[in-house]
PQR file with spaces between the fields and no chain letter, atoms N, CA, C, O and H, PARSE charges and radii, in Angstrom:
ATOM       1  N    UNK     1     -47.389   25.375  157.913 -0.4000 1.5000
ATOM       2  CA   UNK     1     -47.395   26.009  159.209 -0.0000 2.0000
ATOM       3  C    UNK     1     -46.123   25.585  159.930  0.5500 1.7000
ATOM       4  O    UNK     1     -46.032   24.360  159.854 -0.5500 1.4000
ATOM       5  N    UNK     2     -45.007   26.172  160.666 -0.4000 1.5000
ATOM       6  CA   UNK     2     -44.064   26.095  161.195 -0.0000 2.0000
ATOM       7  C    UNK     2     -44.266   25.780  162.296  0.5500 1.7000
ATOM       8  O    UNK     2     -44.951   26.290  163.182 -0.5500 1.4000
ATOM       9  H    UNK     2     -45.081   27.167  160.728  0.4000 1.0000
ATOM      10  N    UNK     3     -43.374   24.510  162.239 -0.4000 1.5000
ATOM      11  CA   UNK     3     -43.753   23.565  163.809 -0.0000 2.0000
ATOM      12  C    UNK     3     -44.810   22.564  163.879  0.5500 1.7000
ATOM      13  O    UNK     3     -45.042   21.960  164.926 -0.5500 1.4000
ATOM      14  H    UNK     3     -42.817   24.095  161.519  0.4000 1.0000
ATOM      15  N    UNK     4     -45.523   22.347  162.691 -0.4000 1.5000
ATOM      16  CA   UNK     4     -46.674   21.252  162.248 -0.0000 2.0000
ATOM      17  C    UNK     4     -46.003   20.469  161.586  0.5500 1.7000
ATOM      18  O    UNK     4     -45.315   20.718  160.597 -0.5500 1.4000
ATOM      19  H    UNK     4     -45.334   22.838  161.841  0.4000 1.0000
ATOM      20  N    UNK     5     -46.237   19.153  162.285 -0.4000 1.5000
ATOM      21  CA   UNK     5     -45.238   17.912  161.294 -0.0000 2.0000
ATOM      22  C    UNK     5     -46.540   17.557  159.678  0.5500 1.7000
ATOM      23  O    UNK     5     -47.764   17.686  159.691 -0.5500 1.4000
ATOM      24  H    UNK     5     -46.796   18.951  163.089  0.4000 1.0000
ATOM      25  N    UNK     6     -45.775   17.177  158.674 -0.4000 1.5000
ATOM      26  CA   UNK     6     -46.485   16.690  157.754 -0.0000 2.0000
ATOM      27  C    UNK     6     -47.794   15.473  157.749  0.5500 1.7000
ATOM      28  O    UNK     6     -47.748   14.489  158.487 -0.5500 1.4000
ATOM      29  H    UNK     6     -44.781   17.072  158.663  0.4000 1.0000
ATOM      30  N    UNK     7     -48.567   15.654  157.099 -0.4000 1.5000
ATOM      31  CA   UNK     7     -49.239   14.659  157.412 -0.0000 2.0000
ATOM      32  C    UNK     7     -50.548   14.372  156.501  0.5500 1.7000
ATOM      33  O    UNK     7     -51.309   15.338  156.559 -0.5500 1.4000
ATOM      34  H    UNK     7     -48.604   16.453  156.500  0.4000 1.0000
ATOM      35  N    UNK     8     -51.032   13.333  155.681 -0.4000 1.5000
ATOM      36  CA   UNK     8     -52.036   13.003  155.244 -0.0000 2.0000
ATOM      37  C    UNK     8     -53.173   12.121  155.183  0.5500 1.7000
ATOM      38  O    UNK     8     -53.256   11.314  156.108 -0.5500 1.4000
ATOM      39  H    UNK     8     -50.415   12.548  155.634  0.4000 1.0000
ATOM      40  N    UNK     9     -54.194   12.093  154.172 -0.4000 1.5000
ATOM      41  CA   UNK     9     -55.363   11.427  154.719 -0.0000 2.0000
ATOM      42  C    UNK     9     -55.402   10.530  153.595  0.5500 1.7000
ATOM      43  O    UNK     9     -55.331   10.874  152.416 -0.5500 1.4000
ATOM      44  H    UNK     9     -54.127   12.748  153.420  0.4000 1.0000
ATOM      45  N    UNK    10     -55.529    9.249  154.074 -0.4000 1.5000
ATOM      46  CA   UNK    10     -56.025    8.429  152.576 -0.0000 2.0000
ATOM      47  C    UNK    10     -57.482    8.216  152.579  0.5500 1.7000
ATOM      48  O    UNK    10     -58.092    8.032  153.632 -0.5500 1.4000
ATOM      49  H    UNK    10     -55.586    8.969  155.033  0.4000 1.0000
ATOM      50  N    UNK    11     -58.228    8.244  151.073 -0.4000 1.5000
ATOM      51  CA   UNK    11     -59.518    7.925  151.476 -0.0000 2.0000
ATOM      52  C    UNK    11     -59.831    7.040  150.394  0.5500 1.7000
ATOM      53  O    UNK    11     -59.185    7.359  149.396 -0.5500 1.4000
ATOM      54  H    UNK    11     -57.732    8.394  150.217  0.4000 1.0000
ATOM      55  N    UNK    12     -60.505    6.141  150.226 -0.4000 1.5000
ATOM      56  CA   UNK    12     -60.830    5.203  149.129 -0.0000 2.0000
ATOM      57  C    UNK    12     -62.614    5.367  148.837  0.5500 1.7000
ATOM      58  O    UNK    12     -63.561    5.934  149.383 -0.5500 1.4000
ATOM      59  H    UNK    12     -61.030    5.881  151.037  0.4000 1.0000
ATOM      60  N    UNK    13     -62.408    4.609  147.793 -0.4000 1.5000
ATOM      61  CA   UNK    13     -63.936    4.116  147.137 -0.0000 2.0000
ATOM      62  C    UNK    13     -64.223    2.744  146.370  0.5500 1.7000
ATOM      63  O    UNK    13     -63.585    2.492  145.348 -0.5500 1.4000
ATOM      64  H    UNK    13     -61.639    4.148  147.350  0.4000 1.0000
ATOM      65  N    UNK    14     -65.048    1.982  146.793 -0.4000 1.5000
ATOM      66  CA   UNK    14     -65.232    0.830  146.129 -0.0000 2.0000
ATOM      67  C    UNK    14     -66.898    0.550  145.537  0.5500 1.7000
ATOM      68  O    UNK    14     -67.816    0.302  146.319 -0.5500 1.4000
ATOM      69  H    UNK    14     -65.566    2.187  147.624  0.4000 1.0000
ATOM      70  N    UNK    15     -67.039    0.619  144.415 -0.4000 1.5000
ATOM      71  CA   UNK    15     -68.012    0.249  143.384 -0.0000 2.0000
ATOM      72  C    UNK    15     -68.756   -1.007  142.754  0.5500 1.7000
ATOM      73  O    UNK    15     -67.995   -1.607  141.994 -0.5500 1.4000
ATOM      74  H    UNK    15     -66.293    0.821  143.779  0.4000 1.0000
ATOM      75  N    UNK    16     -69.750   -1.461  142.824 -0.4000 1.5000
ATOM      76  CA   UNK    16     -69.992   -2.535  142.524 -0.0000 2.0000
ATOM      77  C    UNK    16     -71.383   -2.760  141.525  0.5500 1.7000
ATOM      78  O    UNK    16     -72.487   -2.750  142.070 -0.5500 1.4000
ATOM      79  H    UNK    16     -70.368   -0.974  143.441  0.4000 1.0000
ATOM      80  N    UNK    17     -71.289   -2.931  140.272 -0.4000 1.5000
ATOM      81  CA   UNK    17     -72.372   -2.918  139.441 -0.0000 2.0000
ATOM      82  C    UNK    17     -73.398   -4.583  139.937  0.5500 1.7000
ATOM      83  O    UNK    17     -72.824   -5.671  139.889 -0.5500 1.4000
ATOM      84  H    UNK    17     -70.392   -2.940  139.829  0.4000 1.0000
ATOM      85  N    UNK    18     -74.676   -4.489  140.309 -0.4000 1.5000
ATOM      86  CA   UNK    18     -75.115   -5.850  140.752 -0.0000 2.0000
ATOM      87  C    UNK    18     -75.744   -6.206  139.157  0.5500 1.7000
ATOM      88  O    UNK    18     -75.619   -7.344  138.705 -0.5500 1.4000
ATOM      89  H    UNK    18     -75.142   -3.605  140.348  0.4000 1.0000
ATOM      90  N    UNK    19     -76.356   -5.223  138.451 -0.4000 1.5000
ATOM      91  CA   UNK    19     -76.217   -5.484  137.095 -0.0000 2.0000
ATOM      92  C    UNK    19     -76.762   -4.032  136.619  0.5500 1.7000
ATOM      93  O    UNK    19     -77.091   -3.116  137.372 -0.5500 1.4000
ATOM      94  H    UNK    19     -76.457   -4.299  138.818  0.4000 1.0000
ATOM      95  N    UNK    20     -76.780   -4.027  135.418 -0.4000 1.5000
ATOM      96  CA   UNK    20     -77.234   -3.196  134.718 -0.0000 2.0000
ATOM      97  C    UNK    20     -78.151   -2.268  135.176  0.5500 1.7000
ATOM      98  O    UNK    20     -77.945   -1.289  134.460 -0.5500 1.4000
ATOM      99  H    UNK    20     -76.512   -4.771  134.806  0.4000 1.0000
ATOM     100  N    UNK    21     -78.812   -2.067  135.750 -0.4000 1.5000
ATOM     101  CA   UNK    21     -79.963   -0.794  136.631 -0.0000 2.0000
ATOM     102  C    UNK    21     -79.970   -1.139  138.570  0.5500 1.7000
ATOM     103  O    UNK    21     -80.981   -1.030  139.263 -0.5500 1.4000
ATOM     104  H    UNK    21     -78.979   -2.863  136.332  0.4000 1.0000
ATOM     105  N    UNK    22     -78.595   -1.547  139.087 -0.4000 1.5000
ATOM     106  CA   UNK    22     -78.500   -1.717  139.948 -0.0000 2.0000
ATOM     107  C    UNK    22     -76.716   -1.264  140.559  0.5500 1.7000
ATOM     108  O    UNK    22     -75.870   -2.119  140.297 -0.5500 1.4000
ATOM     109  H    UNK    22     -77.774   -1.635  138.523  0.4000 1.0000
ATOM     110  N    UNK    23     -76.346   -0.312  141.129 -0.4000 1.5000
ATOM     111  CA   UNK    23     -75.118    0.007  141.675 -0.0000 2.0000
ATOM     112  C    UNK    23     -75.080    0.387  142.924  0.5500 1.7000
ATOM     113  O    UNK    23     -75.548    1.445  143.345 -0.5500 1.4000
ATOM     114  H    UNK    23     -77.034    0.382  141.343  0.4000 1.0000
ATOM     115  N    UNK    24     -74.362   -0.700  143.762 -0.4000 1.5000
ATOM     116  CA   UNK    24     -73.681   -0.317  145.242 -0.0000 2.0000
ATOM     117  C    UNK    24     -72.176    0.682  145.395  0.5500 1.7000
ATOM     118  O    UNK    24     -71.013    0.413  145.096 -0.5500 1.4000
ATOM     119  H    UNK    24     -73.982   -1.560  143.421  0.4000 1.0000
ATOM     120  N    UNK    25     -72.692    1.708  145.890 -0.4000 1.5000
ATOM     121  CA   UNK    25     -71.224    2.608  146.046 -0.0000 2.0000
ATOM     122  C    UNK    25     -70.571    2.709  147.736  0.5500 1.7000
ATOM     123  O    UNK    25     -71.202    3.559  148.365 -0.5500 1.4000
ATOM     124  H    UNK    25     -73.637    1.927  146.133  0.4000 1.0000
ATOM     125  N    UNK    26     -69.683    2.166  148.410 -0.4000 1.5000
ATOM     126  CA   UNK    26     -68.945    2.842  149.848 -0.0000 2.0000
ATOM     127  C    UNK    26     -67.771    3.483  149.198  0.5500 1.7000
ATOM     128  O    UNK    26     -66.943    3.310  148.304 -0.5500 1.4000
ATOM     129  H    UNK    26     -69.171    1.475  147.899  0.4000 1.0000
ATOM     130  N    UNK    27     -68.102    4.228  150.027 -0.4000 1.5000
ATOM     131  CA   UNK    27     -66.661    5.809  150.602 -0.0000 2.0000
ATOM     132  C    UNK    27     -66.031    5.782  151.631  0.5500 1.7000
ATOM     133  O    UNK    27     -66.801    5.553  152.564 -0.5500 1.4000
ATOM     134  H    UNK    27     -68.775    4.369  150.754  0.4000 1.0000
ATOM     135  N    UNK    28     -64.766    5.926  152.030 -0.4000 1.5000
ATOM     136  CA   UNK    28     -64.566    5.763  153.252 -0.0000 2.0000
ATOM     137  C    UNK    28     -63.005    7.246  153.292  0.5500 1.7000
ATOM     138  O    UNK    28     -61.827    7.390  152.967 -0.5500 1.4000
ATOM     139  H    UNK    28     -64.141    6.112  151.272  0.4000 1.0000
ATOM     140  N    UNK    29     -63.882    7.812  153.779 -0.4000 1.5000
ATOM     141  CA   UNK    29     -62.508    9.214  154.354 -0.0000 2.0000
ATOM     142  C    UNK    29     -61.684    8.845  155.044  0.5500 1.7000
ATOM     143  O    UNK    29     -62.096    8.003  155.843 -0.5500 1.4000
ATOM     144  H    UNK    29     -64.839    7.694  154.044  0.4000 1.0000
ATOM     145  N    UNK    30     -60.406    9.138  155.150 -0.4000 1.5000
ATOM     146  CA   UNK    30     -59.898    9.201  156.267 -0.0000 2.0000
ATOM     147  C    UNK    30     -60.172    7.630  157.138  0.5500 1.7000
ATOM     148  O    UNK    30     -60.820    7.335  158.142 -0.5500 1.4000
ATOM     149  H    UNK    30     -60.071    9.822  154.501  0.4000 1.0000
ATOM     150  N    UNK    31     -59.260    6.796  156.111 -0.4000 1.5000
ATOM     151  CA   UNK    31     -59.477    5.176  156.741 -0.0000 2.0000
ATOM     152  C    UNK    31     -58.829    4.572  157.235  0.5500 1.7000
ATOM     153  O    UNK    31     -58.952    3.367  157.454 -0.5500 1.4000
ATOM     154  H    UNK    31     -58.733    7.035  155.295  0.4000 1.0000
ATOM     155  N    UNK    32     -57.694    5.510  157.626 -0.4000 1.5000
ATOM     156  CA   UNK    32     -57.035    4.756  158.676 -0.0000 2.0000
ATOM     157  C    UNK    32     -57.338    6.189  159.693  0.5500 1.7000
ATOM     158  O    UNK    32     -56.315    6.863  159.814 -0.5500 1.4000
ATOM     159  H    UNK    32     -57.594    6.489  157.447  0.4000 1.0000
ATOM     160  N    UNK    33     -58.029    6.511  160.112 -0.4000 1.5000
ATOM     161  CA   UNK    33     -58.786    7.832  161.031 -0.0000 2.0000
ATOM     162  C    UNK    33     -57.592    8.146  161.779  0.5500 1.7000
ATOM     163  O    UNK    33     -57.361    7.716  162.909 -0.5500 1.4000
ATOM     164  H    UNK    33     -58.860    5.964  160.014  0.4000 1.0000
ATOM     165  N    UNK    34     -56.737    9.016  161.020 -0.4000 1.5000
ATOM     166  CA   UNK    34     -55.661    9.641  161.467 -0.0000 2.0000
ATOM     167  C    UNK    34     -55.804   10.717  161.735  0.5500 1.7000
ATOM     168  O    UNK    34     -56.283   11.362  160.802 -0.5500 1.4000
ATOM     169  H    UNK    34     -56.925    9.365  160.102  0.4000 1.0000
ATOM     170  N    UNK    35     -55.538   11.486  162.953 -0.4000 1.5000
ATOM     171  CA   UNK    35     -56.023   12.710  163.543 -0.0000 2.0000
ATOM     172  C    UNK    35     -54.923   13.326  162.605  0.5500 1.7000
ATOM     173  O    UNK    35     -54.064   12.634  162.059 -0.5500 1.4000
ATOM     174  H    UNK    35     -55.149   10.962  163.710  0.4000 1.0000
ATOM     175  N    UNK    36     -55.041   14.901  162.445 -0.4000 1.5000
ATOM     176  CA   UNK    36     -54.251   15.889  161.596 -0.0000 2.0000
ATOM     177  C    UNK    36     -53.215   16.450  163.368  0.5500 1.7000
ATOM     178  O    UNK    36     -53.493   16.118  164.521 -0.5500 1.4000
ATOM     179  H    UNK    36     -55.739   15.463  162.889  0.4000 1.0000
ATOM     180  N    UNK    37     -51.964   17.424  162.834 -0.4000 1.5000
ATOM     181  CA   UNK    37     -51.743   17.826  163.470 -0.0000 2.0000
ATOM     182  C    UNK    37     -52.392   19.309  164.291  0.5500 1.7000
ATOM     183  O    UNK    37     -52.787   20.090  163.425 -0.5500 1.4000
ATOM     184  H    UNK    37     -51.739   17.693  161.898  0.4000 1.0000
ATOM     185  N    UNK    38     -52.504   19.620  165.086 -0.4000 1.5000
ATOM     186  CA   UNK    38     -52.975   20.598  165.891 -0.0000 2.0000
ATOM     187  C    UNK    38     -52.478   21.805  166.088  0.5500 1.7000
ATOM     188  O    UNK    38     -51.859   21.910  167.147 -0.5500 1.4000
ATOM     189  H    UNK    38     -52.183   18.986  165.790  0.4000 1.0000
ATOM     190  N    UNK    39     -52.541   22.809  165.391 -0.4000 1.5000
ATOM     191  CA   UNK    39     -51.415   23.987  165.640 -0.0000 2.0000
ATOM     192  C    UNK    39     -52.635   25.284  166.045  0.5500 1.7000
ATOM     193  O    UNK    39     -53.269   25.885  165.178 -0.5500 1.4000
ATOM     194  H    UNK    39     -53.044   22.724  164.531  0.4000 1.0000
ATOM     195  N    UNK    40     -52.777   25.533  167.567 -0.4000 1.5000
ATOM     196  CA   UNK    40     -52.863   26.693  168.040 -0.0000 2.0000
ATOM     197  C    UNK    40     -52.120   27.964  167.833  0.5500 1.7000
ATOM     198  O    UNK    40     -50.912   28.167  167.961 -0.5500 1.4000
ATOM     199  H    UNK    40     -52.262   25.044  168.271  0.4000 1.0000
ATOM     200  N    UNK    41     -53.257   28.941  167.422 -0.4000 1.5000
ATOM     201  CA   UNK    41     -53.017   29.915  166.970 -0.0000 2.0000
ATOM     202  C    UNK    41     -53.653   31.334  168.016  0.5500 1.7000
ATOM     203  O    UNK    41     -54.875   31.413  167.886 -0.5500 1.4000
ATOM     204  H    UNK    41     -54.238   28.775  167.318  0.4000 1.0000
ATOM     205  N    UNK    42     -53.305   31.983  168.595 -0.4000 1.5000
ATOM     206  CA   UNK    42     -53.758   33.270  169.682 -0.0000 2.0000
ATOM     207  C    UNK    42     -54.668   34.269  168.800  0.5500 1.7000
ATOM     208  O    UNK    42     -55.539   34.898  169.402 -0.5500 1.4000
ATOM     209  H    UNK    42     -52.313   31.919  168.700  0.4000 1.0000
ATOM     210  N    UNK    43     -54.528   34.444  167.480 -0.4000 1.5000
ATOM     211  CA   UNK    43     -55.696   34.570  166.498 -0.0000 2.0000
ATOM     212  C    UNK    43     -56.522   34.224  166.520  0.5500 1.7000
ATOM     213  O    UNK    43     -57.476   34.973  166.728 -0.5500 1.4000
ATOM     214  H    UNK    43     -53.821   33.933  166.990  0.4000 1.0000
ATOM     215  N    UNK    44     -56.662   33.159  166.365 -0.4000 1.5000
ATOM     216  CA   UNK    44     -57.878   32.063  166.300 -0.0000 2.0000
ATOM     217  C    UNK    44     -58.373   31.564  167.432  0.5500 1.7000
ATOM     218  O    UNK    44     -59.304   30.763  167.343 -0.5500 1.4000
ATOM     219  H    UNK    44     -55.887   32.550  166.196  0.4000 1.0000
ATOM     220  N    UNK    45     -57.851   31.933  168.729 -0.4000 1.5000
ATOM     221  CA   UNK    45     -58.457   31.049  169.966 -0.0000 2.0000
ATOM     222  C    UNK    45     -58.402   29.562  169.773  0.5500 1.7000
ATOM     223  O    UNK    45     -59.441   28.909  169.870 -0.5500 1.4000
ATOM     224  H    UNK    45     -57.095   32.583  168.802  0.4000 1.0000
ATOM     225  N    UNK    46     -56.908   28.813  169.424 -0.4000 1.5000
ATOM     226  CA   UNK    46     -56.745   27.492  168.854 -0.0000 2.0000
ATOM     227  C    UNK    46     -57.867   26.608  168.295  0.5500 1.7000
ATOM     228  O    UNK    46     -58.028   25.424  168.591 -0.5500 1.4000
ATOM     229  H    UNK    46     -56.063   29.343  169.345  0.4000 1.0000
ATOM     230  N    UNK    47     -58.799   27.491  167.256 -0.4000 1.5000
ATOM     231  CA   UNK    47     -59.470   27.109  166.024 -0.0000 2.0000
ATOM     232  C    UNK    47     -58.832   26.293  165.089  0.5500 1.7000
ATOM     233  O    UNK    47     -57.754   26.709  164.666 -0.5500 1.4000
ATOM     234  H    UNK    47     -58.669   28.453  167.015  0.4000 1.0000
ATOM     235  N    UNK    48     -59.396   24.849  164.519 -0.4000 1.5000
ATOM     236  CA   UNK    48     -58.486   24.762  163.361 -0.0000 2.0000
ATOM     237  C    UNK    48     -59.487   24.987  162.109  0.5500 1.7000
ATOM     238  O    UNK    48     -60.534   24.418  161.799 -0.5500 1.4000
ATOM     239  H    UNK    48     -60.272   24.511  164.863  0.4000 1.0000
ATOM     240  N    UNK    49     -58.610   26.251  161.391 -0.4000 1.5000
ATOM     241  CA   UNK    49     -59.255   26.553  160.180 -0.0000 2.0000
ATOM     242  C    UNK    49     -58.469   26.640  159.089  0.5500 1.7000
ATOM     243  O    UNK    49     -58.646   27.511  158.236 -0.5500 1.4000
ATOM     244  H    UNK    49     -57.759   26.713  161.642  0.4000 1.0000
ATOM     245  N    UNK    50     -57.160   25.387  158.996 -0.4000 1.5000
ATOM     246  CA   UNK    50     -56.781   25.450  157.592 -0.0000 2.0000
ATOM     247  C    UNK    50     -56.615   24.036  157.205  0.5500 1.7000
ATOM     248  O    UNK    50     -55.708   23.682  156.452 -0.5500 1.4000
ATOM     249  H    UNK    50     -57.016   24.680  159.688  0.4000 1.0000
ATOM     250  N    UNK    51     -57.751   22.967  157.871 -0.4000 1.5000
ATOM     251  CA   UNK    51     -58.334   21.693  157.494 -0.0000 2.0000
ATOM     252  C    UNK    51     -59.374   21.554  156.780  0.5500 1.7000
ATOM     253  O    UNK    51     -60.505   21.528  157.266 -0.5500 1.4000
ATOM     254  H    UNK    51     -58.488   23.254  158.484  0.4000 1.0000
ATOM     255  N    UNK    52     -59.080   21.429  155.334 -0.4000 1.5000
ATOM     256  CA   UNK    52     -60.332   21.363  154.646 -0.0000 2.0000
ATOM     257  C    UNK    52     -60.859   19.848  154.786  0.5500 1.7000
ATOM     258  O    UNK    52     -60.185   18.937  154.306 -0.5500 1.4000
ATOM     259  H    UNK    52     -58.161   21.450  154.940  0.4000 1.0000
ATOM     260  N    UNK    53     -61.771   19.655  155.286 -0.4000 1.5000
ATOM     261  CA   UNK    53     -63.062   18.426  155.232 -0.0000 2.0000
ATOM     262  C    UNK    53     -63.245   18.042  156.797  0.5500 1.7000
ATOM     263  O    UNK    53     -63.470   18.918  157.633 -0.5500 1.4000
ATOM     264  H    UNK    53     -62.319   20.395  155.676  0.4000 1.0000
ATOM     265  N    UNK    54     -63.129   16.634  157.140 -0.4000 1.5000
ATOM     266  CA   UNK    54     -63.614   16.155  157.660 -0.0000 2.0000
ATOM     267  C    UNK    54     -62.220   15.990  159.439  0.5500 1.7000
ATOM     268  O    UNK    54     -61.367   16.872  159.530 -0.5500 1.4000
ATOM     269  H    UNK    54     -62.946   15.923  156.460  0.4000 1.0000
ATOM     270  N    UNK    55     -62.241   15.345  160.069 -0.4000 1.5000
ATOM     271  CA   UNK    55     -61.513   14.939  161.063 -0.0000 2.0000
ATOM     272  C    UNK    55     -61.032   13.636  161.464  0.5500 1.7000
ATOM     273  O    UNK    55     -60.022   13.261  162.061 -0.5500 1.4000
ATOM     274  H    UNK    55     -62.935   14.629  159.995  0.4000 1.0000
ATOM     275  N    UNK    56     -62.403   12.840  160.791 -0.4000 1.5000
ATOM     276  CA   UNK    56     -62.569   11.558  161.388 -0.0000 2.0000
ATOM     277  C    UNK    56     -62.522   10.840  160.741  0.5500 1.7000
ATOM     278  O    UNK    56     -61.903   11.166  159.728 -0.5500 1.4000
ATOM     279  H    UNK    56     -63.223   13.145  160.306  0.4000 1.0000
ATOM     280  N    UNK    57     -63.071    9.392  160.750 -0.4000 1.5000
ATOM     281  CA   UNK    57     -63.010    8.386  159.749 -0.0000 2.0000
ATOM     282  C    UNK    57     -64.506    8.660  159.509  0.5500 1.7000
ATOM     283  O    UNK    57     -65.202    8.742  160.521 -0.5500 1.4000
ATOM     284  H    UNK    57     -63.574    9.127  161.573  0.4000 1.0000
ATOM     285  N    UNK    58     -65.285    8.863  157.921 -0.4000 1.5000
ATOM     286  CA   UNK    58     -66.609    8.756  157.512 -0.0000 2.0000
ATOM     287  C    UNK    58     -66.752    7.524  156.429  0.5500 1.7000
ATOM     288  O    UNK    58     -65.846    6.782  156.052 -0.5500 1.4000
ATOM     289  H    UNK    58     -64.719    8.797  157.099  0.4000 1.0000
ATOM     290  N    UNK    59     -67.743    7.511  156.145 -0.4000 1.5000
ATOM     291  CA   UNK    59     -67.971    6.465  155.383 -0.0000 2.0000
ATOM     292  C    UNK    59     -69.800    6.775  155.179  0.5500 1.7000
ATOM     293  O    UNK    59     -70.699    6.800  156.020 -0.5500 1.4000
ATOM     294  H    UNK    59     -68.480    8.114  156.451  0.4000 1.0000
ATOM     295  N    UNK    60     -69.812    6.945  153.939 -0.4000 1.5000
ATOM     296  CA   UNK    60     -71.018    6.563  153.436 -0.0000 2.0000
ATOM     297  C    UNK    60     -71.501    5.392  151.970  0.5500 1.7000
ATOM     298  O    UNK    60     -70.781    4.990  151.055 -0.5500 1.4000
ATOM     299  H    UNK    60     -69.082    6.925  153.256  0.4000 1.0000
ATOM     300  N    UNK    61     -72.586    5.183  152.173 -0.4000 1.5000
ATOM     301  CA   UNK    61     -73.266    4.064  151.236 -0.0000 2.0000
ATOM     302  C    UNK    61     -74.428    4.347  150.560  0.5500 1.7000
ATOM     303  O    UNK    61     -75.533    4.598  151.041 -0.5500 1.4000
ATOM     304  H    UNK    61     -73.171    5.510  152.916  0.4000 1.0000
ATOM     305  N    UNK    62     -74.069    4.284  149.315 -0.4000 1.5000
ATOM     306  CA   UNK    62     -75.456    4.697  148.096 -0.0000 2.0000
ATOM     307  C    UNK    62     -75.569    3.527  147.201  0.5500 1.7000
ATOM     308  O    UNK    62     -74.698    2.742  146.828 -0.5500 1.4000
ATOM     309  H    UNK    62     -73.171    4.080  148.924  0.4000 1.0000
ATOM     310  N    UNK    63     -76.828    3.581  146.939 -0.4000 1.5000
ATOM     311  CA   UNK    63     -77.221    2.717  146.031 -0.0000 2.0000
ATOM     312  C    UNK    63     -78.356    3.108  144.695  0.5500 1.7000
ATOM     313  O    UNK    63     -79.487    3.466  145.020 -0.5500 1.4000
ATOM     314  H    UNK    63     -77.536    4.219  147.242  0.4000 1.0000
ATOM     315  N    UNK    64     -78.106    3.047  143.665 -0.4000 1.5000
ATOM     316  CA   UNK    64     -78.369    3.778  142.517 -0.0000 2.0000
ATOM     317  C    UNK    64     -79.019    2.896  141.646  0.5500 1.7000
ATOM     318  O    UNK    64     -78.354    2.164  140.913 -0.5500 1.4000
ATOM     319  H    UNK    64     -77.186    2.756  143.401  0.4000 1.0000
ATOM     320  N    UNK    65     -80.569    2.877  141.639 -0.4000 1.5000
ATOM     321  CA   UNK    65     -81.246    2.036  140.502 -0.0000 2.0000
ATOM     322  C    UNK    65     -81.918    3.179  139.542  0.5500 1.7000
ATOM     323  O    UNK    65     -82.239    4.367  139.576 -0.5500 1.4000
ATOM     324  H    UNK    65     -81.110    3.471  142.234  0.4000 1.0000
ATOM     325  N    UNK    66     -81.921    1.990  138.618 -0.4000 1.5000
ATOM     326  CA   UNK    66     -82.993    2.312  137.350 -0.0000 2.0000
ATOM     327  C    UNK    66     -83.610    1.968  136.698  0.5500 1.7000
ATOM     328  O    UNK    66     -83.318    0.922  136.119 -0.5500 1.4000
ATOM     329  H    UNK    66     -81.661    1.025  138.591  0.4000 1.0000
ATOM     330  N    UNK    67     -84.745    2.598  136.428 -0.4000 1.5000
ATOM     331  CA   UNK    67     -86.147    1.580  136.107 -0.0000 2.0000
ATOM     332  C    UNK    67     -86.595    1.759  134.655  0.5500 1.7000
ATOM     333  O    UNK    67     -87.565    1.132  134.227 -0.5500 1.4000
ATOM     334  H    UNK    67     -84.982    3.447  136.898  0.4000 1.0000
């Protein structure tokens, strides 16, 4: 988009087997919660619709047994 400076999202994942029928998983989007740039559009009524996912910093936590 012309006139939008560059810009990206880092997101990580860290895994942890507690043993064999036991796994802790965090996610974390967008971890240093860096806003994207903003480009109003008179089309769109300054919609942003060419951000695919999220905005913010997320983070979720699963945990995966087996019996």
């Amino acid at each position: 988009v012309p006139g939008v400076s560059s810009w990206f999202m880092v997101d990580t994942g860290l895994s942890y087997d507690f043993n064999e029928n036991l796994t802790f998983q965090l996610n974390i989007d967008n971890l240093f919660n860096r806003t994207p740039p903003y480009a109003a559009t008179a089309s769109r009524r300054g919609m942003i619709t060419y951000i695919s996912g999220i905005l913010e910093r997320y983070a979720t936590l699963s945990v995966r047994a087996s019996f």
